[in-house]
C-alpha positions as CSV (number, residue, x, y, z in Angstrom):
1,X,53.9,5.7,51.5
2,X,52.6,2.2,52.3
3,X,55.4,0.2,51.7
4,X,53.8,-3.6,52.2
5,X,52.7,-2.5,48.9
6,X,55.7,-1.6,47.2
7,X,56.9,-5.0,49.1
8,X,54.3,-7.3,47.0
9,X,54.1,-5.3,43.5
10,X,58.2,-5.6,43.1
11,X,59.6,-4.5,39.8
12,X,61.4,-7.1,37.3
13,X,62.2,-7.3,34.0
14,X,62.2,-10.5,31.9
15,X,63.1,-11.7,28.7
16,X,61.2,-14.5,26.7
17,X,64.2,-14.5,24.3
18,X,67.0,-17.1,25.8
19,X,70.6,-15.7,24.5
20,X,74.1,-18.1,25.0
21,X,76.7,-16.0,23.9
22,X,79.4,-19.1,24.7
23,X,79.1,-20.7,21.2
24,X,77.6,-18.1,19.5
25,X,74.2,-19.9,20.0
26,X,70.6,-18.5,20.3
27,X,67.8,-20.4,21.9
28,X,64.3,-19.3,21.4
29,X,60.7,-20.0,22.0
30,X,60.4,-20.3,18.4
31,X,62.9,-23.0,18.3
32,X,61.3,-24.6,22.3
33,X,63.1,-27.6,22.4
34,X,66.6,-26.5,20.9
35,X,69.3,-26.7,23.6
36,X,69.7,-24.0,26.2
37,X,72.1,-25.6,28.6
38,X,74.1,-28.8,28.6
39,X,75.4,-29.9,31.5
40,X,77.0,-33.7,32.2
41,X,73.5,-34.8,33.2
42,X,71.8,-34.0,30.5
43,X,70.5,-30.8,28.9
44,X,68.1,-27.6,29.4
45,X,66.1,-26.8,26.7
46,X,64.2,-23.0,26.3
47,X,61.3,-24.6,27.2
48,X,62.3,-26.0,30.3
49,X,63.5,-22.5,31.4
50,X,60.3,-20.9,30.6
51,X,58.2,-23.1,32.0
52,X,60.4,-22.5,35.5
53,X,60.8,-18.4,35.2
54,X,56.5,-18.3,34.2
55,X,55.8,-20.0,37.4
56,X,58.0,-18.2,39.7
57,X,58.3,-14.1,38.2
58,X,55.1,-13.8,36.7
59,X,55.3,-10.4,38.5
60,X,58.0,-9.1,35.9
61,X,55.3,-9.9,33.0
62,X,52.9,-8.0,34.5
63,X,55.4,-4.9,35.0
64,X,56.1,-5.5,31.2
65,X,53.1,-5.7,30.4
66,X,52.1,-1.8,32.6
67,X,55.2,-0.8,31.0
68,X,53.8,-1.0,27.3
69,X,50.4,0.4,28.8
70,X,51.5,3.6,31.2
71,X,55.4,4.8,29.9
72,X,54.3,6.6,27.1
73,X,50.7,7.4,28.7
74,X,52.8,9.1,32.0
75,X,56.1,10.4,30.9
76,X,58.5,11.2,33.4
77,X,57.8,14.6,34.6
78,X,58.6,17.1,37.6
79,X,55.8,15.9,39.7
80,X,56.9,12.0,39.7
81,X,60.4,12.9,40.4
82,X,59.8,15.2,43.3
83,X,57.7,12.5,44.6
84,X,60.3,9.5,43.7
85,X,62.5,11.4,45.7
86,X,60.8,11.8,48.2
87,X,60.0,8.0,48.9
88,X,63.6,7.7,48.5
89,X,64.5,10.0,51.0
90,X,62.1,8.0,53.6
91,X,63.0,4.8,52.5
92,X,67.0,6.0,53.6
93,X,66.0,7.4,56.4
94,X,63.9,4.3,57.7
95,X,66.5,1.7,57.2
96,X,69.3,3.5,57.4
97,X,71.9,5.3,55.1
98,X,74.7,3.7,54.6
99,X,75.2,2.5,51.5
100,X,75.8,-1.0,51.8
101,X,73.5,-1.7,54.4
102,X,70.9,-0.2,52.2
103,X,71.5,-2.2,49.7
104,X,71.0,-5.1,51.6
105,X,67.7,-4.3,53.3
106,X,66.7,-3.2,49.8
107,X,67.1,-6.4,48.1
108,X,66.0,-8.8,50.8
109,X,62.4,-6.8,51.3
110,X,62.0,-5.4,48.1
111,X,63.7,-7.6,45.6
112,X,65.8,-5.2,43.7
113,X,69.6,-5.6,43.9
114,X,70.5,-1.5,43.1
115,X,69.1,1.8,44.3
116,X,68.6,2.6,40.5
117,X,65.9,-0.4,40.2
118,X,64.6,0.4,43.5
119,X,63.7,3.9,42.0
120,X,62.7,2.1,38.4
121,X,60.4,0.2,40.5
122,X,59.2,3.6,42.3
123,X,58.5,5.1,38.9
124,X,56.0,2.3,37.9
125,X,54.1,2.4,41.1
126,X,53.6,6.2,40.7
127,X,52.5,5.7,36.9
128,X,50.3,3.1,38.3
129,X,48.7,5.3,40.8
130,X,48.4,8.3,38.1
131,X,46.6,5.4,36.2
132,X,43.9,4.7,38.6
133,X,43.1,7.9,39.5
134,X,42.9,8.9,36.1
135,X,40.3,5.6,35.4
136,X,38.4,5.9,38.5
137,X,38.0,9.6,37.8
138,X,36.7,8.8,34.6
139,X,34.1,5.9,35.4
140,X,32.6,8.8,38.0
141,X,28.7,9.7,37.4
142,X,27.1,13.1,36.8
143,X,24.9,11.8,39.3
144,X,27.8,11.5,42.2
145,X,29.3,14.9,41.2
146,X,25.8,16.3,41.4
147,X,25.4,14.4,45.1
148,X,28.8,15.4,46.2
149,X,28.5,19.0,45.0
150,X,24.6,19.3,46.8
151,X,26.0,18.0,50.0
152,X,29.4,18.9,50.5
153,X,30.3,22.2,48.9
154,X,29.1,25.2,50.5
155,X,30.0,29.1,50.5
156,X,32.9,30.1,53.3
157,X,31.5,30.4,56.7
158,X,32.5,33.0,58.7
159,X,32.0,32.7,62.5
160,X,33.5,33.0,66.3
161,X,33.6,30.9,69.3
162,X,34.0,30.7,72.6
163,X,36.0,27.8,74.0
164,X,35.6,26.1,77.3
165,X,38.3,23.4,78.1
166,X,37.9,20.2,79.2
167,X,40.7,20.6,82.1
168,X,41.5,17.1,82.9
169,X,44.9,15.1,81.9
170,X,45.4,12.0,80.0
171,X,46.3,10.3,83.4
172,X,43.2,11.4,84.8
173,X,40.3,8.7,86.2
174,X,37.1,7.7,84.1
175,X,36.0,9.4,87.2
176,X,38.2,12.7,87.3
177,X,37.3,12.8,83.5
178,X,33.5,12.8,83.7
179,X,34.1,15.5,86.5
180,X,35.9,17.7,84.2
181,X,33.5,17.3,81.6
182,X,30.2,18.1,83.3
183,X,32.1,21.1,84.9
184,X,32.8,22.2,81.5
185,X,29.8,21.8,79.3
186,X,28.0,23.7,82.8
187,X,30.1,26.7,82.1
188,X,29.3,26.8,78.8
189,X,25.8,26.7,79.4
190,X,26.0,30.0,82.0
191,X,27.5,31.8,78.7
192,X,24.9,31.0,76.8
193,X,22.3,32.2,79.2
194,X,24.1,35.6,79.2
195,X,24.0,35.5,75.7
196,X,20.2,34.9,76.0
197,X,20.1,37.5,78.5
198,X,21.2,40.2,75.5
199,X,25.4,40.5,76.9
200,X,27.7,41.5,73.7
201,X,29.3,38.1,72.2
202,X,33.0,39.4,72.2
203,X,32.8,40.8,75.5
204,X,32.0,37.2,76.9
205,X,34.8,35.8,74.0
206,X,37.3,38.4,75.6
207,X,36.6,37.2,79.0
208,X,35.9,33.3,79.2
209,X,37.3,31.7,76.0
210,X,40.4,29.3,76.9
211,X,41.4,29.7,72.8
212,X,44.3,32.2,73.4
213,X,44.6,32.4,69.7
214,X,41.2,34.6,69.0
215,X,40.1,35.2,72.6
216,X,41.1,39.0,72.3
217,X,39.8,39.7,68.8
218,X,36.2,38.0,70.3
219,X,36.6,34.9,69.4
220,X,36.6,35.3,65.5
221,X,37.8,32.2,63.2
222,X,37.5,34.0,60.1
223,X,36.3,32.5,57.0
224,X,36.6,29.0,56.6
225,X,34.8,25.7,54.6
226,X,34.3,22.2,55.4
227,X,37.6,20.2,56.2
228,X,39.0,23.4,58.5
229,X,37.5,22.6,61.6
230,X,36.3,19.4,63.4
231,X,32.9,18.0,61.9
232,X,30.6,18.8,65.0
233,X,32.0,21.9,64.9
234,X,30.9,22.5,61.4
235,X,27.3,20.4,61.5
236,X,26.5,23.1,64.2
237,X,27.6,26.0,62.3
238,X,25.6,25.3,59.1
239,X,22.5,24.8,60.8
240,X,22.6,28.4,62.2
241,X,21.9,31.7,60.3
242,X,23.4,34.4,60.2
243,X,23.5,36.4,63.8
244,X,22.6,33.2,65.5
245,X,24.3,31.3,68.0
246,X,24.1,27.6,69.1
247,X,21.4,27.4,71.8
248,X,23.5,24.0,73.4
249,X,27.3,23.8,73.9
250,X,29.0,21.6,71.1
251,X,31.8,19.2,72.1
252,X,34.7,18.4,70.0
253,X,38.1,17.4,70.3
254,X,39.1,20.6,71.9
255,X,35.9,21.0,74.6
256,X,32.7,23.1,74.6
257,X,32.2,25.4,72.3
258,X,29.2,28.3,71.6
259,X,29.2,29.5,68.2
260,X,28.4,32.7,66.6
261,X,27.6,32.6,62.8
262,X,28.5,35.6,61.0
263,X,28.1,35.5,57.3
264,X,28.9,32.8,54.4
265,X,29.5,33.3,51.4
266,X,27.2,31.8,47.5
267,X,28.9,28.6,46.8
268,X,31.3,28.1,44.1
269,X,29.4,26.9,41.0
270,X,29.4,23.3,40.0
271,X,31.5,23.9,37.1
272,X,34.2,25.8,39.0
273,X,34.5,23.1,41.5
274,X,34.2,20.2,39.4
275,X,37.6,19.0,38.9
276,X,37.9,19.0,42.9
277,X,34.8,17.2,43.3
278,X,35.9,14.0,40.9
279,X,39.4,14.2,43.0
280,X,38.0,14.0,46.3
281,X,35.3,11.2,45.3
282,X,38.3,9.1,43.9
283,X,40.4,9.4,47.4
284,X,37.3,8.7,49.2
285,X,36.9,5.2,46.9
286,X,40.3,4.2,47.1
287,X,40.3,4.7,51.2
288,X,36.9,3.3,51.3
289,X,37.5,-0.1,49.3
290,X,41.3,-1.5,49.9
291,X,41.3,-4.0,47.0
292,X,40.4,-1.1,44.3
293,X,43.6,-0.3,43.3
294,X,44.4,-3.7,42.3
295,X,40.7,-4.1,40.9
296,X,40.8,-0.9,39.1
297,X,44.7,-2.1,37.2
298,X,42.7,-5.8,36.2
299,X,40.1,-3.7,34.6
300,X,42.8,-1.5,32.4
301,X,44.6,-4.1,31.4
302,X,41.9,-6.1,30.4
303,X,40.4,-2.9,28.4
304,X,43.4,-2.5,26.2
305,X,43.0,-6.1,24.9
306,X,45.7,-8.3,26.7
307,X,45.8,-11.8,25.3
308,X,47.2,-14.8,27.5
309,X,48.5,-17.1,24.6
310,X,49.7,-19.4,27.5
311,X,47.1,-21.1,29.7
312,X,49.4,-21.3,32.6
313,X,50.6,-17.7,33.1
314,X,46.8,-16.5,32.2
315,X,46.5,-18.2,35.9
316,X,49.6,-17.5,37.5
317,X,48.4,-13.7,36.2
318,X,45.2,-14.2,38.4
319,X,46.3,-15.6,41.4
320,X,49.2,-12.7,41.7
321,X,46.2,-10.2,41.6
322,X,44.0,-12.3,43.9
323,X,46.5,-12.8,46.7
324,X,47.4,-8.9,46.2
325,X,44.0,-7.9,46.4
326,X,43.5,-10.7,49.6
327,X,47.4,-9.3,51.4
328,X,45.6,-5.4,50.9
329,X,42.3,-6.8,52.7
330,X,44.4,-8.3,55.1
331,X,46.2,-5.5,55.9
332,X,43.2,-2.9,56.0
């Protein structure tokens, strides 16, 4: 949950319509210069309180304004509430649960005086999200699918390993380090010239991998695709075919590894895999570019025809986005 942006996209509500209910009174935009407020010094007219409330909570226009747009578009469902629960849960559990002290933390960082607009506000932000993802999803190429799908789906790989540790500690010297690592990758190597010398792949799994959890069944992984293991691990593997072995040790995370390709399977078909493919391209655009959530909300808005019928709040409008766009870059 990244809460410096739940922080600068705080929920209000306001109301254009003035109501006095002392003398029965009603003040209104219509009626801008009819008295609001009389006080011994003079008097507040509706006008004057606009003018104050547009400079200072444009943000409760704009969650007016995504109200009208995403409430009826993203109805409350199972999935929102599980997950506004959820940021509930976290929020309480990072600043505490008692109730009053809650409350407080609540309103001073989030602007929101109960825990029922806290969640209101919640709701809008994950209507929001749905909103993006759904537009960026949308505004995605056959072309990108087409790329994605060409170099990033594949069949299920099958395959084993054997694993040779890097045995140093995170205390260890640059020195001690370096030490453990040559040792390593040089047993590796003497594995693979036994391999290359015709001795039986599990035998040398069963007797030199440090992975405890295949070791015995000859180092076998199973079947598994492209975000299942680290990504030297898996450059190495689709280069081989099937029966082959890597000729050099491969280093990841974990230390020196040989690798046996087994079998993998036809790739899913574009169609089947489609709906994935535009889901993963949108994460990767909204990780890759920080300011596109905010960039991608100016464009809906502006495609469903929002009018500014006040010059000042058209700008007040632009420079909320542009320092939310400028506090994510920031922050990135």
């Amino acid at each position: 949950m990244n809460y410096k942006k739940i922080i600068t996209t705080i929920t209000f509500v306001i109301s254009i319509t003035l109501i006095l209910t002392g003398c029965g009174k009603k003040a209104e935009l219509n009626d801008a210069n009819k008295t609001a407020v009389s006080v011994k010094g003079g008097k507040i007219t509706a006008t004057d309180y606009y003018n104050e409330i547009k400079k200072t909570n444009i943000s409760k226009i704009v969650d007016m304004i995504d109200h009208k747009l995403f409430d009826k578009k993203y109805p409350q469902n199972e999935e929102e509430n599980t997950e506004v629960k959820k940021q509930m849960e976290q929020l309480k559990s990072n600043y505490g649960n008692d109730d009053e002290t809650f409350k407080n933390i609540i309103k001073q960082y989030f602007g929101v005086n109960s825990e029922k607009e806290l969640e209101d506000m919640l709701r809008l932000e994950y209507k929001r999200n749905e909103a993006v993802k759904d537009y960026i999803e949308d505004s995605l190429t056959d072309n990108e699918i087409k790329k994605y799908y060409d170099e990033n789906i594949m069949g299920n790989i099958k395959a084993s390993h054997i694993l040779i540790k890097v045995d140093a500690k995170d205390d260890s010297t640059d020195e001690e380090k370096k030490a453990a690592e040559e040792k390593a990758k040089k047993e590796a190597e003497k594995i693979i010239k036994k391999l290359n010398n015709g001795e039986d792949f599990s035998k040398l799994a069963k007797k030199y991998s440090d992975d405890d959890a295949n070791k015995n069944d000859g180092g076998n992984l199973g079947y598994f695709n492209n975000d299942d293991m680290d990504e030297n691990f898996m450059e190495a593997v689709k280069k081989l075919e099937n029966n082959e072995y890597t000729k050099e040790p491969v280093k990841t995370q974990y230390g020196y590894h040989i690798i046996l390709k087994i079998d993998q399977k036809k790739k899913a078909s574009l169609k089947s895999v489609k709906s994935d493919i535009k889901t993963k391209l949108t994460e990767e655009k909204l990780a890759n570019d920080s300011a596109l959530h905010y960039n991608t909300l100016i464009e809906i808005r502006e495609k469903n025809n929002i009018k500014w019928n006040d010059d000042e709040l058209k700008k007040e409008y632009k420079d909320l986005m542009n320092q939310l766009i400028k506090n994510t870059t920031n922050n990135s």
